[in-house]
C-alpha positions, 0 to 999 in steps of 0.5 A: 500500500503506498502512501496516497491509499493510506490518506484514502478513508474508507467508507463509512469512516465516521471521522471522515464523514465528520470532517467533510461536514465540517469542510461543508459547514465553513462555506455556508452563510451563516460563517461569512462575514465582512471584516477589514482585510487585516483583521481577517488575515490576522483571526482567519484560523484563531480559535473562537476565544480568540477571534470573537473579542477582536471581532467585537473589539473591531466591528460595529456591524450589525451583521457581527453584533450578534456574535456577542451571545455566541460562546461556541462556533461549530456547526449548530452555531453556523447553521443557526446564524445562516438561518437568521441571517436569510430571515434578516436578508428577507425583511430587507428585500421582501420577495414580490 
């Protein structure tokens, strides 16, 4: 077995399925936001205690104030913003 079929997960293989999950959660709304370029390339991979205070110290943003109730980021927290977020985009743009 060489080296590349040994980076290959099996079918099934539930920490491979959790890490695609999680690869598919970080491209979602609700994990977007805007940031000025120099925050974002100083927090893009800080842990969550470390990115929220310096998110909340440098964004008046509406769409970051939100974040200040939010004590963990994972998937439930990603899911659940994305979901407000669309609400919020709504009552802006109200469809026809």
């Amino acid at each position: 077995m060489d080296g590349l079929e040994q980076l290959v997960a099996g079918a099934g293989d539930q920490r491979a399925a959790a890490s695609d999950a999680r690869d598919r959660s970080l491209q979602r709304m609700g994990n977007l936001t805007i940031l000025m370029q120099a925050l974002n390339a100083t927090q893009s991979n800080s842990a969550w205690s470390e990115k929220k205070p310096e998110l909340m110290k440098h964004s008046l943003l509406a769409i970051n104030q939100d974040l200040h109730d939010v004590a963990f980021w994972d998937e439930a927290a990603i899911v659940a913003r994305g979901e407000a977020t669309f609400t919020r985009a709504l009552k802006v743009w109200p469809r026809g």
